[in-house]
C-alpha positions as CSV (number, residue, x, y, z in Angstrom):
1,X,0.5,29.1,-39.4
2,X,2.0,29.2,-35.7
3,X,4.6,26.8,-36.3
4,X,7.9,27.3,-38.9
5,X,9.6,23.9,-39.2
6,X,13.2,24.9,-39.3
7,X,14.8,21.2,-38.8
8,X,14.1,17.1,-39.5
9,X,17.4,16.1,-38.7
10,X,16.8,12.8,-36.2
11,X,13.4,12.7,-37.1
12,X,13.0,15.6,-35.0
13,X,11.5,19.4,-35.8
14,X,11.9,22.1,-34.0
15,X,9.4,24.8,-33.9
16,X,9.0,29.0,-33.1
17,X,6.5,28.7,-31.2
18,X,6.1,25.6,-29.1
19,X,8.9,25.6,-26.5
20,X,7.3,23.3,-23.9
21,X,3.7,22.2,-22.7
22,X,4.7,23.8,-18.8
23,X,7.1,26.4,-19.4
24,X,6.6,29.2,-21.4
25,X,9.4,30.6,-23.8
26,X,11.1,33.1,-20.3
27,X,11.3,29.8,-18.4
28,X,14.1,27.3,-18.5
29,X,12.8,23.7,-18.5
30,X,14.9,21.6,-15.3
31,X,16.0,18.1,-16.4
32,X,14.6,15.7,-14.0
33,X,15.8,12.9,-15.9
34,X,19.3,13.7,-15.2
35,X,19.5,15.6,-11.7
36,X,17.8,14.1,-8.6
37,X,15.8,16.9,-7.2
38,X,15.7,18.0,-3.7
39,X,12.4,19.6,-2.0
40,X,12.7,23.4,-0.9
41,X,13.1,23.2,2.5
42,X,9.9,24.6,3.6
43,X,8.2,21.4,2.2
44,X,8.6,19.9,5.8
45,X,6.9,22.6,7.7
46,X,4.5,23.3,5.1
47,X,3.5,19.4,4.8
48,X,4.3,20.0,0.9
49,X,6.1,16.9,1.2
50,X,3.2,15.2,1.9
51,X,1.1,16.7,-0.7
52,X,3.8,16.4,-3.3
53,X,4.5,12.5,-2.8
54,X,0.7,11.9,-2.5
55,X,0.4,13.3,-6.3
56,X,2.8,11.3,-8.2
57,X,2.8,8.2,-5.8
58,X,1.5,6.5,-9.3
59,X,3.8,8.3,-11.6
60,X,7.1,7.5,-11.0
61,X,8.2,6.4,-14.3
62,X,8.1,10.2,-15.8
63,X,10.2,11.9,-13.1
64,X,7.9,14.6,-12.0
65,X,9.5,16.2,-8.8
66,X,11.6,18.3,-10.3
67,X,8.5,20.5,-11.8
68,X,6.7,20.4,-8.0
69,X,9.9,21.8,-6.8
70,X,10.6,24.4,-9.3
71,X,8.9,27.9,-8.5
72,X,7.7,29.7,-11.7
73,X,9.4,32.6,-12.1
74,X,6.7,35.3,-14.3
75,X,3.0,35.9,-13.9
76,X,2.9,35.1,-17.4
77,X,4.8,31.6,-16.9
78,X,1.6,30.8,-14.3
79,X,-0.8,32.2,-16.5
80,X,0.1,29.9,-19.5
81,X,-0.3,26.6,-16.7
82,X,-3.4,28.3,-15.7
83,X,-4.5,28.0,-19.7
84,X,-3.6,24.7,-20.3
85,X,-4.9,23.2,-16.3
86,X,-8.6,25.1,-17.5
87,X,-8.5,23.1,-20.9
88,X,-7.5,19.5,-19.4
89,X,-10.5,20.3,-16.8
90,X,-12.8,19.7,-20.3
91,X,-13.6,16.0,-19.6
92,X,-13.1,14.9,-23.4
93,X,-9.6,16.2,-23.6
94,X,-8.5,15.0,-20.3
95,X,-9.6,11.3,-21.5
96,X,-7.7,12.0,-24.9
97,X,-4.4,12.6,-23.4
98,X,-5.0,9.5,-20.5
99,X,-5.4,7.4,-23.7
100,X,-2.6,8.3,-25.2
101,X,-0.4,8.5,-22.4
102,X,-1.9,5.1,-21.8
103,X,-0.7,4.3,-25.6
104,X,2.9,5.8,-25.0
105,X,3.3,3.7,-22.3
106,X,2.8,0.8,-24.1
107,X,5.1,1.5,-26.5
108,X,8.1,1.7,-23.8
109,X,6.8,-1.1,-22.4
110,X,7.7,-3.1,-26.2
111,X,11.1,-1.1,-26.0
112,X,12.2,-2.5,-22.6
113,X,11.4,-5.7,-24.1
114,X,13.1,-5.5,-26.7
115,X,16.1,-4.2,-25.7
116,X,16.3,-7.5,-22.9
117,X,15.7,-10.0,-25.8
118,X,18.4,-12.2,-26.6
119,X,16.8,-13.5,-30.1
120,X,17.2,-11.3,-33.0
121,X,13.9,-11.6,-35.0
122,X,11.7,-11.2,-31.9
123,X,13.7,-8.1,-30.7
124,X,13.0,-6.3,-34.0
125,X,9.4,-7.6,-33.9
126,X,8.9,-6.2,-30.9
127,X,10.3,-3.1,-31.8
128,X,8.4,-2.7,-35.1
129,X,5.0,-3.2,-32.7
130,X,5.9,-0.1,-30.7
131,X,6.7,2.1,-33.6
132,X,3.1,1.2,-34.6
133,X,1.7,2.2,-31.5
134,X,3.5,5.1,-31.4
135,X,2.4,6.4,-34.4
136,X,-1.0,5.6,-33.9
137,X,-1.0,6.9,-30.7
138,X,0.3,10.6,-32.3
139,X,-2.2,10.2,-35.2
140,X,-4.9,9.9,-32.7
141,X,-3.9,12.7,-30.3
142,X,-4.4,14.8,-33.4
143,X,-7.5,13.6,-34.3
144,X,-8.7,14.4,-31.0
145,X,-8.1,17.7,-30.9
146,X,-9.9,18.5,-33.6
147,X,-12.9,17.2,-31.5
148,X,-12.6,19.6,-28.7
149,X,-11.9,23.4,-28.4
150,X,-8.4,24.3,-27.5
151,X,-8.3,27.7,-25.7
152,X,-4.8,27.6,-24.1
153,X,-1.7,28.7,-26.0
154,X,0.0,25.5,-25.0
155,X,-2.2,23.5,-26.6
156,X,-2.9,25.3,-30.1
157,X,1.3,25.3,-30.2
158,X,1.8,22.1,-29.5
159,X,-1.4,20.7,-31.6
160,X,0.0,22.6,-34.7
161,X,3.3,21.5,-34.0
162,X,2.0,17.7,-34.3
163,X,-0.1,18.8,-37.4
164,X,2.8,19.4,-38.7
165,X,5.3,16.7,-37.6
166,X,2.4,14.4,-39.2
167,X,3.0,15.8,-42.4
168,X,6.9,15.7,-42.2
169,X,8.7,13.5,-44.5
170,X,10.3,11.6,-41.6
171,X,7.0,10.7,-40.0
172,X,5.0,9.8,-43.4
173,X,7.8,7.9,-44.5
174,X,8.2,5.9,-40.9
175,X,4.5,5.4,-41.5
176,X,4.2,3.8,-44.6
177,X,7.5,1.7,-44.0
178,X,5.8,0.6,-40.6
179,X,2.3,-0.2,-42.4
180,X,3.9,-2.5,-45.5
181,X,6.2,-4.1,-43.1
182,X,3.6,-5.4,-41.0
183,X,1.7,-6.5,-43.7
184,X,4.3,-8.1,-45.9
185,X,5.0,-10.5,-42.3
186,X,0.8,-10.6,-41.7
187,X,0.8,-12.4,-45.5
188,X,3.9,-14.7,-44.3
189,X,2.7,-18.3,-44.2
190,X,4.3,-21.5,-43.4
191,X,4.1,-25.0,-42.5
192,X,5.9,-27.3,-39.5
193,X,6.9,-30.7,-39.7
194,X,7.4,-32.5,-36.4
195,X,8.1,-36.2,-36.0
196,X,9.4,-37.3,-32.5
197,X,12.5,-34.7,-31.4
198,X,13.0,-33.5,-35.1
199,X,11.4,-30.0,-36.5
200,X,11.3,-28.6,-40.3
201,X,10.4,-26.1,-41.6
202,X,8.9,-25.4,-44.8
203,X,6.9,-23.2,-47.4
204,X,3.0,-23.3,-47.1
205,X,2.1,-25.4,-50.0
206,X,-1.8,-24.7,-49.8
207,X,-2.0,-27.6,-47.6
208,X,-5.7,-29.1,-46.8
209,X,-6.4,-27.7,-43.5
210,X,-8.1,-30.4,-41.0
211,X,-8.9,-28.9,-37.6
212,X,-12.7,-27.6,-38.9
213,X,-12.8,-31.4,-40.1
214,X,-11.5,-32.9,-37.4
215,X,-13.9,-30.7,-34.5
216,X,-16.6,-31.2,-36.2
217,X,-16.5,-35.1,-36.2
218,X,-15.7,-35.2,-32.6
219,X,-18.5,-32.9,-31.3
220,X,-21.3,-34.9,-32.2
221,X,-19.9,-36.9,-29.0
222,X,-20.2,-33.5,-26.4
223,X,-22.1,-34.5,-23.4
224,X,-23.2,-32.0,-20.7
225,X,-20.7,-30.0,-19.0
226,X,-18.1,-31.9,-17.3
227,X,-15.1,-31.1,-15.5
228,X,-12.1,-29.3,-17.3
229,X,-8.7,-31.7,-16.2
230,X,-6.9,-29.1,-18.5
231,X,-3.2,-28.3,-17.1
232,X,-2.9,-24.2,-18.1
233,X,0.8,-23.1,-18.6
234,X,2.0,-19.8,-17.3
235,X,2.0,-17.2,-20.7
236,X,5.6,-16.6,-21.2
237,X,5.4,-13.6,-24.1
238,X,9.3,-14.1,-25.1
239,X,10.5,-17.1,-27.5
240,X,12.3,-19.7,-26.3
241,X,15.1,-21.8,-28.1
242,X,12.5,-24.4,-30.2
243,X,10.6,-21.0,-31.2
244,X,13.4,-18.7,-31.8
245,X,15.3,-21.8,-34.0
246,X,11.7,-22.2,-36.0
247,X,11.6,-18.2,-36.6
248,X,15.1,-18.8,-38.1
249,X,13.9,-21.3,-40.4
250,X,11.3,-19.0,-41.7
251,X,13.3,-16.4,-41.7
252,X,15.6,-18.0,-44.9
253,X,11.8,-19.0,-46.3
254,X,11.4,-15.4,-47.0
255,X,14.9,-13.6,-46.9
256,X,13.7,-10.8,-48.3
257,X,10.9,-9.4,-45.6
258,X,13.5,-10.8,-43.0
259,X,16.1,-8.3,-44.7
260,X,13.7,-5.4,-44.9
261,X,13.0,-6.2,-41.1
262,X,16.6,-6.0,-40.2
263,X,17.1,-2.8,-42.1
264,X,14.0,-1.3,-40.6
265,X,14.9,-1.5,-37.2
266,X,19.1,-0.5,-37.9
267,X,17.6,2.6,-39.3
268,X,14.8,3.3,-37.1
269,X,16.4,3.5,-33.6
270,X,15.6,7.1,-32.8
271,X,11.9,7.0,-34.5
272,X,11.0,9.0,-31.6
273,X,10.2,13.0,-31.8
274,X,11.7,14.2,-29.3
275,X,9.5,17.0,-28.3
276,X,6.7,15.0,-28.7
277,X,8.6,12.4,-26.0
278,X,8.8,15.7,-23.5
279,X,5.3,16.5,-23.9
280,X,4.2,12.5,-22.7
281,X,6.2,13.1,-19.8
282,X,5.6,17.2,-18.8
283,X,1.3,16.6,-19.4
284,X,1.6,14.7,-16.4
285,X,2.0,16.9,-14.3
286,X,-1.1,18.6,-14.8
287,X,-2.9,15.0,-14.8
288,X,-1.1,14.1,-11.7
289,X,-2.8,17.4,-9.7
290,X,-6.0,17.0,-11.4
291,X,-6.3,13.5,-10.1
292,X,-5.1,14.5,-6.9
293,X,-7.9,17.1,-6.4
294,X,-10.3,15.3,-7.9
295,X,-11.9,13.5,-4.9
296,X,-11.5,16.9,-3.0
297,X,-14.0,18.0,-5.5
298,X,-16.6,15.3,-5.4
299,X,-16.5,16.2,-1.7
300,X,-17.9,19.8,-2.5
301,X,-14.3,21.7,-1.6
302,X,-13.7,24.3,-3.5
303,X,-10.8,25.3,-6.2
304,X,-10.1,28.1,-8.1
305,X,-7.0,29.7,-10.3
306,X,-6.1,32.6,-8.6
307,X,-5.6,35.8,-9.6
308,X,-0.9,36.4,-9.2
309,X,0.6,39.9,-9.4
310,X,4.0,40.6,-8.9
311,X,3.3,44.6,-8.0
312,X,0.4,44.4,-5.8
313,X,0.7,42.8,-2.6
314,X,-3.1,42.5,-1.8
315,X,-3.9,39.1,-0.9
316,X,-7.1,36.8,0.1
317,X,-8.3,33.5,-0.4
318,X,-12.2,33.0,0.7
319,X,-12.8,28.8,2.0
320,X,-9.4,28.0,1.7
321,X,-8.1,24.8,3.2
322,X,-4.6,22.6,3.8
323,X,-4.3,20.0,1.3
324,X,-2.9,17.6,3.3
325,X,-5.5,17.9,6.3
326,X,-8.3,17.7,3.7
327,X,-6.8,14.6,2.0
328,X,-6.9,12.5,5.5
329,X,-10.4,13.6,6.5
330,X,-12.3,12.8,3.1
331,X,-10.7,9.5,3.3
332,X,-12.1,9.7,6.9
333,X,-15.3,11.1,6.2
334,X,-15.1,13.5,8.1
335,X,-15.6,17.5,7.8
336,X,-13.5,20.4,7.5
337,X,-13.3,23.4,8.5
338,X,-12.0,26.3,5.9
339,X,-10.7,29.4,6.6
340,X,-10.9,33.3,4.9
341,X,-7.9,35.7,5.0
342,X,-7.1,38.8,3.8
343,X,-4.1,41.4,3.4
344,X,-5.5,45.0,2.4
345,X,-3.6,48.5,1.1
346,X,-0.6,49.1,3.5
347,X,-1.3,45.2,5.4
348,X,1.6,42.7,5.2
349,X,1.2,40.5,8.7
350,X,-1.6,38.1,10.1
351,X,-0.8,37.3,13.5
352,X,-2.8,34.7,14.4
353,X,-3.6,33.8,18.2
354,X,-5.4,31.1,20.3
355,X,-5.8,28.1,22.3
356,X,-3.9,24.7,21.4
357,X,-5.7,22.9,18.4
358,X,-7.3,25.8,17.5
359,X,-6.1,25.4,13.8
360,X,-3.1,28.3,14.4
361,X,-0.2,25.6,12.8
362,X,-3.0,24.7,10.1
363,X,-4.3,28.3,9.2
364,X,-0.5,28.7,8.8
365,X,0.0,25.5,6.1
366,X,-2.6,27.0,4.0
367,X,-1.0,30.2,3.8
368,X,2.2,28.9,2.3
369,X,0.5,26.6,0.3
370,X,-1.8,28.7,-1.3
371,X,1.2,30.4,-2.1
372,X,3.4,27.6,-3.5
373,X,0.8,25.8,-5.0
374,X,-0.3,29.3,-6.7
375,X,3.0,30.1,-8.1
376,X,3.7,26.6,-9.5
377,X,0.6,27.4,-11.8
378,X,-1.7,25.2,-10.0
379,X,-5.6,25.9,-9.1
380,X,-5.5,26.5,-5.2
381,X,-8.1,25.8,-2.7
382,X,-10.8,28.4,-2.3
383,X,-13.8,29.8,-3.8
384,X,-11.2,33.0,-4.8
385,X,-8.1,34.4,-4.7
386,X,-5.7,36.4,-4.9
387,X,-2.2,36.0,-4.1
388,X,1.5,37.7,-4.8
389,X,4.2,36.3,-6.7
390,X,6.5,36.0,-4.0
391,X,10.8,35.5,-4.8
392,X,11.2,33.2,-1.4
393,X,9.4,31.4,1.0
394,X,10.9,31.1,4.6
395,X,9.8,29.5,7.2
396,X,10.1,28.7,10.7
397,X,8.2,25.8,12.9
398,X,8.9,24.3,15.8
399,X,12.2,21.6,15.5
400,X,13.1,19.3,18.3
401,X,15.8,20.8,20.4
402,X,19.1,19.0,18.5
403,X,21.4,18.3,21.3
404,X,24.7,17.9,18.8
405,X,24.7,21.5,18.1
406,X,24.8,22.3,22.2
407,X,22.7,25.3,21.9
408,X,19.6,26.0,24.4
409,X,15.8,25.8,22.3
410,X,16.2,29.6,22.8
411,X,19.1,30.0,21.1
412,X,19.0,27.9,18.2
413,X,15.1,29.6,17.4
414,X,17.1,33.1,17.5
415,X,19.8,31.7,15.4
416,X,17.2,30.3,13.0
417,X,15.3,33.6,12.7
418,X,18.4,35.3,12.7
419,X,19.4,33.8,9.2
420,X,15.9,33.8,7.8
421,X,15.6,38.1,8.6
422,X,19.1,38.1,6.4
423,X,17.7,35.8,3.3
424,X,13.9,37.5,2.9
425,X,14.0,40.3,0.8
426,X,11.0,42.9,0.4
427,X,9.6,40.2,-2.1
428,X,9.7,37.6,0.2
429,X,7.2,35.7,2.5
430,X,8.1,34.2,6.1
431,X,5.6,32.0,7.6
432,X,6.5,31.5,11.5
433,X,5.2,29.3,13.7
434,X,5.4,28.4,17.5
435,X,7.9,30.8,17.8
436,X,9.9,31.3,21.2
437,X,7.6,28.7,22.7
438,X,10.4,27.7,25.2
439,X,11.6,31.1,26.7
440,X,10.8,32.0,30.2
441,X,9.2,35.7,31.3
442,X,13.3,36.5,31.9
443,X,14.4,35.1,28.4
């Protein structure tokens, strides 16, 4: 068994083994939730930005930045994202986690709701509904993987640690509390009294029920199809006052559900696991890229996971491309043009040389984010690789001349190189571009 439950207190367990679905145990997991991040500031040059925006334009409600800015720190802490990025590229698996992401989402869409509604019995309603589909959306996520083959060590961690949070006495109980509950209000039944503004409410006294009556008599009088005059009423999905005061009524029919209800969801509040809640938000960041790359793909462009070494500072990438260049000309249809490069033995600089729009600033962009992209644990353009596990990445592009600071082009490019010579270490990479493009022969 990888997984020693060591704590239920909160209806939470904490595990041995499974520390997070993106970082390994050496890495410390940022808290985007709390802290707004801020983009390295080579993002600009790079056209990271770009890239990075493009990714999670439709995930905004799980806070990703924070992991796209945070450089791993390990070759093992990329190798473990490497794992668990080769297992979500297995079709089956990737659709089980959309669903129950998809299923997750749902149930803090019932929580929002709930926590907005003014009447009491609907609040707790609502709230009983996403505790349902939160544990069936767990119970199903563990079905699944017994369907596929898990290879990474992320996912045979975290799958045993839901095997056995499923079989925790704060889950089982949850469970069968959630399951009677909705079945004792399923078996509620009532009847409503209405004569002109007045409204009672009253037990179900096995009434004679006349609507199959009453549609059969009138359909012997159906004609062809005529023309619906039917006035349709916008769905609104909370009570108002006539409902909420009727749910009252019933409510003392049967005080003793109502009362279970109300206890329920006083004791319930924190129902959610809290690693499990982590793991909703951090998959996304792999589904995020892979749905980013994905049209790149159908267009024949190659990826690959490359191979990172922190002692070796051989390097090459074979039909490696900029992300963001790629992006606009699929959705252009046009074609692209990729690029080789390689660092052998004692090499450690490409100088690279040629007319304007030759591809100089683009072969550049690739470089650093190969890099970036490689050492965030992400598969990288390119048939192959290999690339180094850099400790900075510096760059310097071309900036309009800033007339506040009343230095000369020349000055401010020496005082900019100046300061990035002082940060890099042995370690580091510097990417420059469009250097010095403003001095004169005496200069």
């Amino acid at each position: 068994m990888l997984l020693k439950e060591i704590s239920q207190a909160g209806g939470q367990m904490q595990s041995e083994t499974f520390h997070s679905i993106l970082f390994n145990q050496t890495e410390e997991i940022p808290n985007a939730e709390e802290i707004k991040p801020s983009a390295p500031v080579f993002f600009v040059d790079l056209n990271l930005n770009q890239v990075i925006d493009e990714i999670i334009i439709l995930k905004d409600e799980y806070h990703l930045k924070s992991f796209f800015y945070t450089k791993l720190n390990t070759v093992d802490a990329i190798i473990y994202r490497q794992e668990i990025m080769r297992d979500l590229e297995d079709e089956p698996l990737l659709e089980y986690i959309k669903s129950y992401a998809e299923k997750m989402r749902k149930m803090r869409q019932l929580i929002e709701r709930y926590r907005k509604n003014e009447y009491v019995h609907q609040k707790e309603r609502l709230f009983l509904d996403a505790v349902e589909i939160y544990c069936e959306a767990i119970n199903s996520l563990a079905d699944n993987f017994k369907a596929v083959k898990l290879k990474s060590r992320g996912f045979l961690a975290f799958s045993d640690y839901l095997l056995n949070y499923l079989q925790s006495i704060n889950f089982t109980s949850l469970l069968s509390e959630t399951q009677k509950l909705l079945a004792d209000l399923s078996s509620i039944k009532y009847s409503i009294l209405t004569k002109e503004l007045h409204v009672q409410v009253q037990a179900y006294k096995d009434e004679t029920d006349y609507s199959v009556e009453v549609e059969q008599l009138f359909d012997r009088f159906k004609q062809e199809a005529v023309k619906d005059y039917k006035v349709k009423y916008p769905y609104e999905p909370e009570m108002n006052h006539i409902e909420a005061a009727i749910m009252k009524g019933v409510a003392k029919l049967f005080p003793e559900i109502f009362k279970t209800l109300d206890g329920y969801y006083n004791n319930n509040t924190d129902f959610q696991n809290e690693t499990i809640r982590i793991f909703d938000r951090e998959i996304q960041f792999y589904i995020a890229y892979l749905e980013y790359i994905a049209p790149l793909k159908n267009a024949k462009l190659q990826f690959c996971y490359p191979e990172i070494s922190n002692t070796n500072k051989d390097a090459f990438d074979v039909e490696g491309f900029d992300l963001a260049l790629a992006h606009k000309l699929i959705k252009q249809k046009n074609s692209l043009v990729c690029n080789d490069f390689y660092l052998e033995n004692s090499e450690r600089i490409i100088v690279v040389t040629g007319p304007n729009q030759g591809g100089k600033t683009t072969f550049a962009r690739t470089f650093g984010q190969l890099h970036y992209l490689a050492n965030i644990g992400c598969p990288v353009p390119g048939r192959e690789a290999k690339l180094f596990l850099y400790d900075k990445l510096l760059t310097h592009f071309e900036k309009e001349e800033n007339i506040k600071n009343l230095r000369s082009k020349f000055e401010d490019d020496l005082i900019r190189i100046h300061n990035i010579l002082n940060e890099a270490t042995t370690n580091s990479i510097i990417i420059m571009n469009e250097i010095l493009s403003s001095t004169s022969l005496q200069d």
